[in-house]
Backbone as a printed PyTorch tensor [residue, N CA C, xyz], in Angstrom:
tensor([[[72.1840, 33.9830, 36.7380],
         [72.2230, 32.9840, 37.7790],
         [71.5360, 31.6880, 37.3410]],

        [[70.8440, 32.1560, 36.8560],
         [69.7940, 30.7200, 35.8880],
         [70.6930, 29.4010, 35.2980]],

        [[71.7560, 29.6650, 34.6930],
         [72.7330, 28.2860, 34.3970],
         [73.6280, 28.1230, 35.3650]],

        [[73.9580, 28.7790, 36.6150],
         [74.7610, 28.3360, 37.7150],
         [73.2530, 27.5810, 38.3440]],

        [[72.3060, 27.9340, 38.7550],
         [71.8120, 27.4810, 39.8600],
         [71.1280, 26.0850, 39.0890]],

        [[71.1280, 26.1310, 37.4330],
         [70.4050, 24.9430, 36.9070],
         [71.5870, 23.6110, 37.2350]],

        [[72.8760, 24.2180, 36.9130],
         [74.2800, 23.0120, 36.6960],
         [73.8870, 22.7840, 37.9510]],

        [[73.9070, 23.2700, 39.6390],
         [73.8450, 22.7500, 40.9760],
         [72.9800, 23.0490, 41.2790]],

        [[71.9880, 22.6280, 40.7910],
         [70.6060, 22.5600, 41.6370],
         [69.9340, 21.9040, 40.7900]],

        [[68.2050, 21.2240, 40.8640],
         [67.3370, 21.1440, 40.1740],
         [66.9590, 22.0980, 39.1130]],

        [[66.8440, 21.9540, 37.7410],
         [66.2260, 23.0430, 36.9270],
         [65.2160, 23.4590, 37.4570]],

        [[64.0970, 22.8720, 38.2980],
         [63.0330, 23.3890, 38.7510],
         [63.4300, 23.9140, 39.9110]],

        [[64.2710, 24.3330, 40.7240],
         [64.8840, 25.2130, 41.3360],
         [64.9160, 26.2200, 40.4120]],

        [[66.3030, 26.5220, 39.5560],
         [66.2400, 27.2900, 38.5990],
         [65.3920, 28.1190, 38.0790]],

        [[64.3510, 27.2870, 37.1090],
         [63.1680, 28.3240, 36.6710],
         [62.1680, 29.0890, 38.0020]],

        [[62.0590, 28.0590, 38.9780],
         [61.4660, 29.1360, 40.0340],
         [61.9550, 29.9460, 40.4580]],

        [[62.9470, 30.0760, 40.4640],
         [63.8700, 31.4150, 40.6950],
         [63.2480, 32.5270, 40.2180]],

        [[64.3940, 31.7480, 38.3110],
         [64.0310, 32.7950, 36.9020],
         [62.2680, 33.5230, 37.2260]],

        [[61.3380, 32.7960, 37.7080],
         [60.3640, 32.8530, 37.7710],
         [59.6890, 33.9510, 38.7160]],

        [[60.6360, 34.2120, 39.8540],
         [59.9130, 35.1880, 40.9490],
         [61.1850, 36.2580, 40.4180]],

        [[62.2170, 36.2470, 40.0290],
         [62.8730, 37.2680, 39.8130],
         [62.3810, 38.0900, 38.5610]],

        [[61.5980, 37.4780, 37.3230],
         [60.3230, 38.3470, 36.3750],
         [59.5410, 38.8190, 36.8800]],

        [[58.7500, 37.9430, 38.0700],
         [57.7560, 38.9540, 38.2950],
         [57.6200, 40.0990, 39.5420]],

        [[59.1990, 40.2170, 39.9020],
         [59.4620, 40.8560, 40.7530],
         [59.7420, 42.4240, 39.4660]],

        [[60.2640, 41.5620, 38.7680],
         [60.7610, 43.1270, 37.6890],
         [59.5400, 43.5230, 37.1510]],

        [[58.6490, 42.6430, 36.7060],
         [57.2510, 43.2540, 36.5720],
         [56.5590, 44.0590, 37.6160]],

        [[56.6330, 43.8030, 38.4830],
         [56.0490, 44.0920, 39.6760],
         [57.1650, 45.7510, 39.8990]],

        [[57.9240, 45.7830, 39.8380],
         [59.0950, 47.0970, 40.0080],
         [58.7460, 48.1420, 38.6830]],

        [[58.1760, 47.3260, 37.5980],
         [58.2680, 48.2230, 36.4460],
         [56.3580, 48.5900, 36.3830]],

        [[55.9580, 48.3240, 37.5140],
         [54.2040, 48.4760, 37.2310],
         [54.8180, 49.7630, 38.5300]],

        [[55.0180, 49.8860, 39.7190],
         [55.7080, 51.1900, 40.7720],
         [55.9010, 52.0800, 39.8430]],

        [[56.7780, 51.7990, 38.9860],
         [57.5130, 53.1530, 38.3340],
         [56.7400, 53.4950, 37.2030]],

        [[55.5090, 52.7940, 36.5780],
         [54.3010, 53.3160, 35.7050],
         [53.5260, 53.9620, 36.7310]],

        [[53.3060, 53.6030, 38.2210],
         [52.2740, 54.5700, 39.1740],
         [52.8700, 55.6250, 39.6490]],

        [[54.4010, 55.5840, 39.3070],
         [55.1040, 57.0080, 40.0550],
         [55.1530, 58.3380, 38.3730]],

        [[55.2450, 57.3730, 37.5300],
         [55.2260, 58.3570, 36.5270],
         [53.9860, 58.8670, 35.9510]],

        [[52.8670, 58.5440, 36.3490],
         [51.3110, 58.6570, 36.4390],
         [51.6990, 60.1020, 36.9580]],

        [[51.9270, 60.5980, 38.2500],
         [52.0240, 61.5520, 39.3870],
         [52.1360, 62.5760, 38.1980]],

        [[53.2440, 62.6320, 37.0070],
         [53.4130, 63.6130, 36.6950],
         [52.2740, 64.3880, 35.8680]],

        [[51.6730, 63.9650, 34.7410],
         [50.6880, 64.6910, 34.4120],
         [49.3070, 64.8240, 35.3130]],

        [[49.0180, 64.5480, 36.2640],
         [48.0400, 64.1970, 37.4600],
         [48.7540, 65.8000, 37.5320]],

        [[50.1810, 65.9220, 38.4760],
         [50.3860, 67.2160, 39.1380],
         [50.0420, 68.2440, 37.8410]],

        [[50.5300, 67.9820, 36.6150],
         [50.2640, 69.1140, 35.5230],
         [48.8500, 69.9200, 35.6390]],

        [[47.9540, 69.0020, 35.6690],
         [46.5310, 68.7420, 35.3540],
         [45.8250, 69.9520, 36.7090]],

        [[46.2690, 69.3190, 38.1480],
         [46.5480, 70.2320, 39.1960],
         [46.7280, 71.5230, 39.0780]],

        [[47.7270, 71.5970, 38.6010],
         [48.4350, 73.2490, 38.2130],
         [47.3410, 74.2940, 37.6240]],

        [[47.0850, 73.3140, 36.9240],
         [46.1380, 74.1350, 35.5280],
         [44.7480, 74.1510, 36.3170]],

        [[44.3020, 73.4500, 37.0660],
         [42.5200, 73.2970, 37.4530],
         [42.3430, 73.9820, 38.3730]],

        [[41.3380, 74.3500, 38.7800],
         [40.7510, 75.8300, 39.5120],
         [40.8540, 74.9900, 40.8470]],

        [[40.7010, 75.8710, 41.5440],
         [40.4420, 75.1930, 42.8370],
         [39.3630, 74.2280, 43.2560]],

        [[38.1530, 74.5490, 43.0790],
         [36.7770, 73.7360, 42.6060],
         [36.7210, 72.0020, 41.8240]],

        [[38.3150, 71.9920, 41.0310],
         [38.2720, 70.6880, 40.0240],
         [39.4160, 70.0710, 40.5090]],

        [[40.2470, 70.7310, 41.5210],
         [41.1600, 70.0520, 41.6280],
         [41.2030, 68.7820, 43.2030]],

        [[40.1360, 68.9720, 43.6130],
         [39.8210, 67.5460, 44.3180],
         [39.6580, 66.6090, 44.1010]],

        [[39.3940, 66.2070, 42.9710],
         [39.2000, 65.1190, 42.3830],
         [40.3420, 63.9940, 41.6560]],

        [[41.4670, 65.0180, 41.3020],
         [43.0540, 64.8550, 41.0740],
         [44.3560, 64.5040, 42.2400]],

        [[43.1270, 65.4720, 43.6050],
         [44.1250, 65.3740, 44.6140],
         [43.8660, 63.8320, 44.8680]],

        [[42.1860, 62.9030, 44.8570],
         [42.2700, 61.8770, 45.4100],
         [43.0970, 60.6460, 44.2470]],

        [[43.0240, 61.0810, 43.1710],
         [43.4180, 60.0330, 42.3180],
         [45.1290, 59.6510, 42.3110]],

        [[45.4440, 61.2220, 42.6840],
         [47.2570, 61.0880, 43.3430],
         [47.2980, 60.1960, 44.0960]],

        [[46.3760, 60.1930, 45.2740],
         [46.8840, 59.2020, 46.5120],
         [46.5340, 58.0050, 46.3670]],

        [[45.3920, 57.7990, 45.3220],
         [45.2290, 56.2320, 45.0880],
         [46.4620, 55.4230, 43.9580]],

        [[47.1200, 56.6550, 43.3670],
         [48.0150, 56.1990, 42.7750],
         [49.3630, 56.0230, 43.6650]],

        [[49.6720, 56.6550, 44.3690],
         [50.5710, 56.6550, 45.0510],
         [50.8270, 55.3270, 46.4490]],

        [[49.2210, 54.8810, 46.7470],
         [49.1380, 54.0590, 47.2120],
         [49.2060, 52.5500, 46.8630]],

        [[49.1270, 52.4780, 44.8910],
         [49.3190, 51.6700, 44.3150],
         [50.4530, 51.3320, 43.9140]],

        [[51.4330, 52.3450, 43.9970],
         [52.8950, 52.4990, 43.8750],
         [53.3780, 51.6200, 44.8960]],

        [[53.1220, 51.7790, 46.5360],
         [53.7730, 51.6630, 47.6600],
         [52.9990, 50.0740, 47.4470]],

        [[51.8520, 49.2230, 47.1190],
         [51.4660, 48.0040, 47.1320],
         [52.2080, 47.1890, 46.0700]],

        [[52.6030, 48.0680, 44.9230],
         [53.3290, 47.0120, 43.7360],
         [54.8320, 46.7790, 44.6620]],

        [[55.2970, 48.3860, 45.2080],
         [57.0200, 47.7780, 45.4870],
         [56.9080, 47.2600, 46.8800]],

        [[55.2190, 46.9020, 47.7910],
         [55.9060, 45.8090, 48.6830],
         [55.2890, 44.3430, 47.6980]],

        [[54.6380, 44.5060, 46.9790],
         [54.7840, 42.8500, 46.2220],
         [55.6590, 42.4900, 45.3960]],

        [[56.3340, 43.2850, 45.1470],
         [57.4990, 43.2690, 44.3490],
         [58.6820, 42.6180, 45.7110]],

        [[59.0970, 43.0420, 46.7550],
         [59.8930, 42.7610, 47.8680],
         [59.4550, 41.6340, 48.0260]],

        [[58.0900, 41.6600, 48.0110],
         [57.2520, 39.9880, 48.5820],
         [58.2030, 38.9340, 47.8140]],

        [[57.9020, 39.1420, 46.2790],
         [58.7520, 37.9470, 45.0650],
         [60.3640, 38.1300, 45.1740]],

        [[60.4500, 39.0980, 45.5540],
         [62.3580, 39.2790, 46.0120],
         [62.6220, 38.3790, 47.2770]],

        [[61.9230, 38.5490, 48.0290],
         [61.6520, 37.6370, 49.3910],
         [61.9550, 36.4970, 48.7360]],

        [[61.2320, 35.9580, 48.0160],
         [61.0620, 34.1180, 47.7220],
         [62.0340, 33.9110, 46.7960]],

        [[62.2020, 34.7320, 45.8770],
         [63.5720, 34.3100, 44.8700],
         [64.8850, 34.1450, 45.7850]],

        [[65.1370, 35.2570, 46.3750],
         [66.2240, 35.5210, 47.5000],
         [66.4900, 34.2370, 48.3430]],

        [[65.2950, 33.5850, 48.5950],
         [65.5210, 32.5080, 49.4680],
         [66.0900, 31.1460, 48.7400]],

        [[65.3200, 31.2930, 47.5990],
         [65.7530, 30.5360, 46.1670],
         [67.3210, 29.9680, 46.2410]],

        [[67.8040, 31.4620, 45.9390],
         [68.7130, 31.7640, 45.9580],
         [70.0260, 31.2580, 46.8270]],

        [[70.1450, 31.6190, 48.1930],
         [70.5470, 31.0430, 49.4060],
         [70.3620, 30.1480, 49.4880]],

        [[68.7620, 29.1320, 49.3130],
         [69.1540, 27.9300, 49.5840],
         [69.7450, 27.4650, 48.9440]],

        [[70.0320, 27.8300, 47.5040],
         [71.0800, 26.6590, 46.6610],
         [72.4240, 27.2820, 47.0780]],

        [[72.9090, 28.3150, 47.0060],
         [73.9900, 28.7100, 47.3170],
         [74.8660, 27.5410, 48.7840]],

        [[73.4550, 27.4810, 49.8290],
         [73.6650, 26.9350, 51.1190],
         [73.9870, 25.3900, 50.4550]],

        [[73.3220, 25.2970, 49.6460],
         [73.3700, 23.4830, 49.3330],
         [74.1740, 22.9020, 48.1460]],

        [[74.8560, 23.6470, 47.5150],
         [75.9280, 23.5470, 46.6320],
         [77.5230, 24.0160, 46.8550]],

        [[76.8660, 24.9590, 47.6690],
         [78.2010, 25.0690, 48.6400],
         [79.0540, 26.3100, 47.6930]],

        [[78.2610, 27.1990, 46.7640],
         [79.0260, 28.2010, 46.1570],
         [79.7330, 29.1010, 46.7030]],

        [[79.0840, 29.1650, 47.8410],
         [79.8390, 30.7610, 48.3600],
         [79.8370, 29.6000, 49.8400]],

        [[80.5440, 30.5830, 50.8320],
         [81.0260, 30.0760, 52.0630],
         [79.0670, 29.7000, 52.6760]],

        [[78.8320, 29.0560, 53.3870],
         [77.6600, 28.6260, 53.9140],
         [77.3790, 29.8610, 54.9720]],

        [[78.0700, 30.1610, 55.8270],
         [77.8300, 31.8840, 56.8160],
         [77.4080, 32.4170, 55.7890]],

        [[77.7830, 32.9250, 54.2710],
         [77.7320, 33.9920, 53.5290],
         [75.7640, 33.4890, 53.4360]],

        [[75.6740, 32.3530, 52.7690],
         [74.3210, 31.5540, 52.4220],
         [73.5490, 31.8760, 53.4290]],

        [[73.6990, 31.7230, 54.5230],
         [72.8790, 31.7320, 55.9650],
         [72.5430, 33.1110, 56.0640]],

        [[73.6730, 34.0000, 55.6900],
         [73.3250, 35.3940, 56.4460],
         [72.1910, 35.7690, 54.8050]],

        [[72.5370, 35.6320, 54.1830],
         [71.1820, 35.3850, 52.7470],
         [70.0610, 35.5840, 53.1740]],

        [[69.5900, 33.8090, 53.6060],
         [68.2920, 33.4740, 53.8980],
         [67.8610, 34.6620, 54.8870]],

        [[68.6230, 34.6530, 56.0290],
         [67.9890, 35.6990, 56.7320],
         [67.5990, 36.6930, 56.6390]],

        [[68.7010, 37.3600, 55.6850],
         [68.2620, 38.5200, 55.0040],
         [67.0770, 38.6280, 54.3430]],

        [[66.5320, 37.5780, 53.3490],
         [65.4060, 37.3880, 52.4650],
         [64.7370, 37.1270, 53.2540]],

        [[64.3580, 36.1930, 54.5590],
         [62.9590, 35.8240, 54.9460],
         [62.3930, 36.7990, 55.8620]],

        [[63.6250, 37.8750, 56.1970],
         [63.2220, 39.2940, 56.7250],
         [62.5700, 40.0470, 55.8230]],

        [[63.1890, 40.2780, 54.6930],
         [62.5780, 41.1690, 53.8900],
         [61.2460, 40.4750, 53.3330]],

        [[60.8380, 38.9700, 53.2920],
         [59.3980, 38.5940, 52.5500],
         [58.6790, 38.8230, 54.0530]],

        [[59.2020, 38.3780, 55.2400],
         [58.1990, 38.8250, 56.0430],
         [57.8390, 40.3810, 56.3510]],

        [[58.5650, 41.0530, 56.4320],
         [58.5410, 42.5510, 56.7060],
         [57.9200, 43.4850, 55.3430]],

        [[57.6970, 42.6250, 54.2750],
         [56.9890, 42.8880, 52.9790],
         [55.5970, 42.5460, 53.2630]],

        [[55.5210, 41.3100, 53.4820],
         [53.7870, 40.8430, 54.1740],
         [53.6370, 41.5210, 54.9400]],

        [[53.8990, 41.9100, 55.9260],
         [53.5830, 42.5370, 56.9610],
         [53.2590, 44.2030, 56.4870]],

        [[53.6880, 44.8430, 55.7960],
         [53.9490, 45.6880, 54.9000],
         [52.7090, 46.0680, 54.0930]],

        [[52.5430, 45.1930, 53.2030],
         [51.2080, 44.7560, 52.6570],
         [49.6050, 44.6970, 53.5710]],

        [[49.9900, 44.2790, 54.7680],
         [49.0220, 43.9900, 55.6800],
         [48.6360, 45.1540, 56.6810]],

        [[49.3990, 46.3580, 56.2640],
         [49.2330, 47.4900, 56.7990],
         [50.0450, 47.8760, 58.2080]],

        [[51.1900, 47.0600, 58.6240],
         [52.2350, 47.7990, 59.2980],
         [53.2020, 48.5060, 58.4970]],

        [[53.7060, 49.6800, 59.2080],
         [54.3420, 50.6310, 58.6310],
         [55.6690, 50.2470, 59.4320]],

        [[56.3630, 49.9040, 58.3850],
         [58.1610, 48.9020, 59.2640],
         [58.9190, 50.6300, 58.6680]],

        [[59.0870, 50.9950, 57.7770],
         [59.4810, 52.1500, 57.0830],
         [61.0350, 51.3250, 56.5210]],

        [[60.8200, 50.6820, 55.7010],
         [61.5470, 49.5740, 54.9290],
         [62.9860, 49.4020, 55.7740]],

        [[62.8410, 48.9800, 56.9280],
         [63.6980, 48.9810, 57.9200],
         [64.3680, 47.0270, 57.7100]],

        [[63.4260, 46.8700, 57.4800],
         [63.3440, 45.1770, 57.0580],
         [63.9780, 44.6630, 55.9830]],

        [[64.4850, 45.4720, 54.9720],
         [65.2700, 45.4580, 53.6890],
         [67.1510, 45.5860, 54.5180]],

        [[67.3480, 45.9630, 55.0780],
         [68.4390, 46.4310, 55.4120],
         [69.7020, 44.9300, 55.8670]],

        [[68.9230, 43.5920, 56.4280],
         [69.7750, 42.6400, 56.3010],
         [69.6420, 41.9600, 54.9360]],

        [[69.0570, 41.9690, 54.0280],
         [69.2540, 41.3120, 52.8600],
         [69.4950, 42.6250, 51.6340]],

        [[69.7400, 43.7410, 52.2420],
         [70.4390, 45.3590, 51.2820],
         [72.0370, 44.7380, 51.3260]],

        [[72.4540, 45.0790, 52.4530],
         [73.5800, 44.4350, 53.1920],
         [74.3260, 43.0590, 52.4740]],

        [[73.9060, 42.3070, 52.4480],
         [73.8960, 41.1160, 51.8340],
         [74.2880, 41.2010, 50.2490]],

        [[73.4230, 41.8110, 49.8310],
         [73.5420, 42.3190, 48.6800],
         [74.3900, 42.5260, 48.3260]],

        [[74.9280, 43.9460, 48.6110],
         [76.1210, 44.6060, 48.4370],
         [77.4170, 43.5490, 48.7230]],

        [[77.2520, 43.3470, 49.7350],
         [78.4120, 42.1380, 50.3240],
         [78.5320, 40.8340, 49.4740]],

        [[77.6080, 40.3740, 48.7940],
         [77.4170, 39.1470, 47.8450],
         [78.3880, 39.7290, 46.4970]],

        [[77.7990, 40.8650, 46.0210],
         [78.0440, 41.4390, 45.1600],
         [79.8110, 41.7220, 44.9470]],

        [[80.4830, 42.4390, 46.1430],
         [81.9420, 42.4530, 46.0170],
         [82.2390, 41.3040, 46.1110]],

        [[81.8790, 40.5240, 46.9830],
         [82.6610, 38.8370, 47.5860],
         [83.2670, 38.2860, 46.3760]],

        [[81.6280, 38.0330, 44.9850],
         [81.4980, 37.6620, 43.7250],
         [82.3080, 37.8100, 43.0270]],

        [[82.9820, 39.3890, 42.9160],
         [83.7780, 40.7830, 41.8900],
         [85.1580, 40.2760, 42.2130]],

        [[85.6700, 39.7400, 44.0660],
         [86.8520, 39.7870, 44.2040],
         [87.2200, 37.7740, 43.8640]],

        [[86.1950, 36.8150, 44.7950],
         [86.8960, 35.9250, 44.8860],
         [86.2040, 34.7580, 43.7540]],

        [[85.0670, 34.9080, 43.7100],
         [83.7220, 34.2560, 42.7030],
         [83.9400, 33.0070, 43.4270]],

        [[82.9200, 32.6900, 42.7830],
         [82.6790, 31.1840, 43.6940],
         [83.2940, 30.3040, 44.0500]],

        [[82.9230, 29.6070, 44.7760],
         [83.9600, 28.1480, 45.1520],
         [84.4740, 27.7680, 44.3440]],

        [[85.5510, 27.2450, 43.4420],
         [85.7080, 26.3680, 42.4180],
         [85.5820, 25.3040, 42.5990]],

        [[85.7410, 24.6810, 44.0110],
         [85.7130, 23.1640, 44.1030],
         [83.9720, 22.7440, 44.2730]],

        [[83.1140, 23.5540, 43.8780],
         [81.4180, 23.5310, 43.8020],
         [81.4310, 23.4700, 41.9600]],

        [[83.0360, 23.3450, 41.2980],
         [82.0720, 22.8360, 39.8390],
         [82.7670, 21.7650, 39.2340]],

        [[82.7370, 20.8390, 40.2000],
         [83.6190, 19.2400, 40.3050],
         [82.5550, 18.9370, 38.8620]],

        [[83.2960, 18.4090, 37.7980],
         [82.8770, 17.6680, 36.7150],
         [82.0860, 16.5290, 37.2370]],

        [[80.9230, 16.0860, 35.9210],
         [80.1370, 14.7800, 36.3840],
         [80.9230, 13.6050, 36.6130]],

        [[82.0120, 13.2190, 35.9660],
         [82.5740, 12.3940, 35.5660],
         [83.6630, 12.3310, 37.4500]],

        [[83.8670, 13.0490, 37.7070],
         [84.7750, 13.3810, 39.3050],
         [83.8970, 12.6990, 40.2830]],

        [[82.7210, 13.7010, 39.5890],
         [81.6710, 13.2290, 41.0440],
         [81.5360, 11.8950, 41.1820]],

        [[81.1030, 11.1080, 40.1100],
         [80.9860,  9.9930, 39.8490],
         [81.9830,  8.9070, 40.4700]],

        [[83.4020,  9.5140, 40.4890],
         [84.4880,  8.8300, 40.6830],
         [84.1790,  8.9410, 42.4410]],

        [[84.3690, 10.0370, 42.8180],
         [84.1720, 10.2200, 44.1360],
         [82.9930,  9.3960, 45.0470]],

        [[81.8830,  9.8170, 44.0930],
         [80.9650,  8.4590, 44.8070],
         [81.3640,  7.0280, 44.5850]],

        [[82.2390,  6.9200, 43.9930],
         [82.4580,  5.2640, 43.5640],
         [83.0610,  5.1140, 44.8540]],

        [[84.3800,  6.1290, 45.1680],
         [85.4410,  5.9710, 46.0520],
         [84.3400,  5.9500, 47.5550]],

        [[83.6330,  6.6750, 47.8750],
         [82.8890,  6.6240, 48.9920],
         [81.9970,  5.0950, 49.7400]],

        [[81.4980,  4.8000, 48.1780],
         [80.8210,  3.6790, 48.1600],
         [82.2640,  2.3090, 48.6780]],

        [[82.9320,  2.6280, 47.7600],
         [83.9100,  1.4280, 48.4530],
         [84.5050,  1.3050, 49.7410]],

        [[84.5430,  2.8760, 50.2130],
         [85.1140,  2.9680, 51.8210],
         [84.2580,  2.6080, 52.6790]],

        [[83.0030,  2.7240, 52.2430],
         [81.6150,  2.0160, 52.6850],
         [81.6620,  0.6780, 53.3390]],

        [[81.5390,  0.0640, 51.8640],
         [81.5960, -1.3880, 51.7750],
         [83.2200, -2.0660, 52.9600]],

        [[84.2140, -1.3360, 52.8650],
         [85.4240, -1.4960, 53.6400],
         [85.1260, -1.6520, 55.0220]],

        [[84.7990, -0.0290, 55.4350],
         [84.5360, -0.3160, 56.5980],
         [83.2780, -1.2670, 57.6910]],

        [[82.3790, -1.4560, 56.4330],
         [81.6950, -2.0330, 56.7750],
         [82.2080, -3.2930, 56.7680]],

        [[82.7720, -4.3150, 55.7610],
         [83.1710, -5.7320, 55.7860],
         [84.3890, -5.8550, 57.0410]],

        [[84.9370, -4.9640, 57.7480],
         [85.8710, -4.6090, 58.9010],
         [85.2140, -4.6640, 59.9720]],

        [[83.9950, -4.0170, 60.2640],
         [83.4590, -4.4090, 61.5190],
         [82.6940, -5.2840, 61.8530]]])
């Protein structure tokens, strides 16, 4: 997405994107180092007497609790890329603007219902489900129709087009 959203948008659009969508994968790939922790933790369990194994039971749940804080900060940076996202979509006009709109909503549900998440309400990732949705739906829209074509008007068009605007300008204006 990084050279579509750089050609119609600001590059600094762009890299902030590129930017929350890394550390969202960082953030997804630190979950799945605290979920794969669990396994020698349970080994360790198996093997320890009853007497040693309290000490394993608490380190499970602090791991497990570190799991559930990386993948809502991980949603958090999906939140803000997502919005990234939509808004250029909304302002370049790639995909239909309903499609863009139902986006944002989707994303500023899921970054709020992630904060909130983080902050110790239990939503039970109920809040993912308009920008899941979205997803999926972005995803075929993409597969069957792909983007606007008339959103990758050459510089040289645009140029022409603003010339033509500017003169209908000046027209209607020297008319009234």
């Amino acid at each position: 997405m990084f050279p579509v959203l750089k050609q119609h948008n600001s590059e600094r659009i762009a890299v902030g994107y590129l930017g929350f969508r890394i550390v969202d994968a960082i953030f997804i790939a630190i979950m799945v180092l605290f979920v794969l922790i669990q396994i020698p933790i349970g080994s360790e369990y198996v093997n320890a007497g009853a007497s040693d194994a309290s000490y394993l039971q608490a380190l499970s749940t602090v791991f497990m609790q570190a799991q559930l804080d990386a993948y809502n900060i991980a949603m958090t940076t999906l939140g803000i890329s997502g919005l990234i996202l939509c808004y250029s979509f909304f302002k370049s006009r790639l995909v239909p603007r309903l499609l863009a709109v139902w986006g944002l909503v989707g994303y500023a549900t899921i970054l709020c219902g992630s904060v909130l998440e983080v902050l110790g309400f239990d939503l039970l990732t109920i809040h993912a489900i308009p920008g899941g949705l979205w997803e999926v739906f972005i995803g075929v829209w993409l597969i069957v129709k792909g983007f606007n074509p008339s959103a990758f008007v050459t510089e040289s068009a645009q140029a022409d087009t603003k010339e033509r605007d500017k003169e209908r300008d000046k027209e209607s204006l020297s008319k009234a």
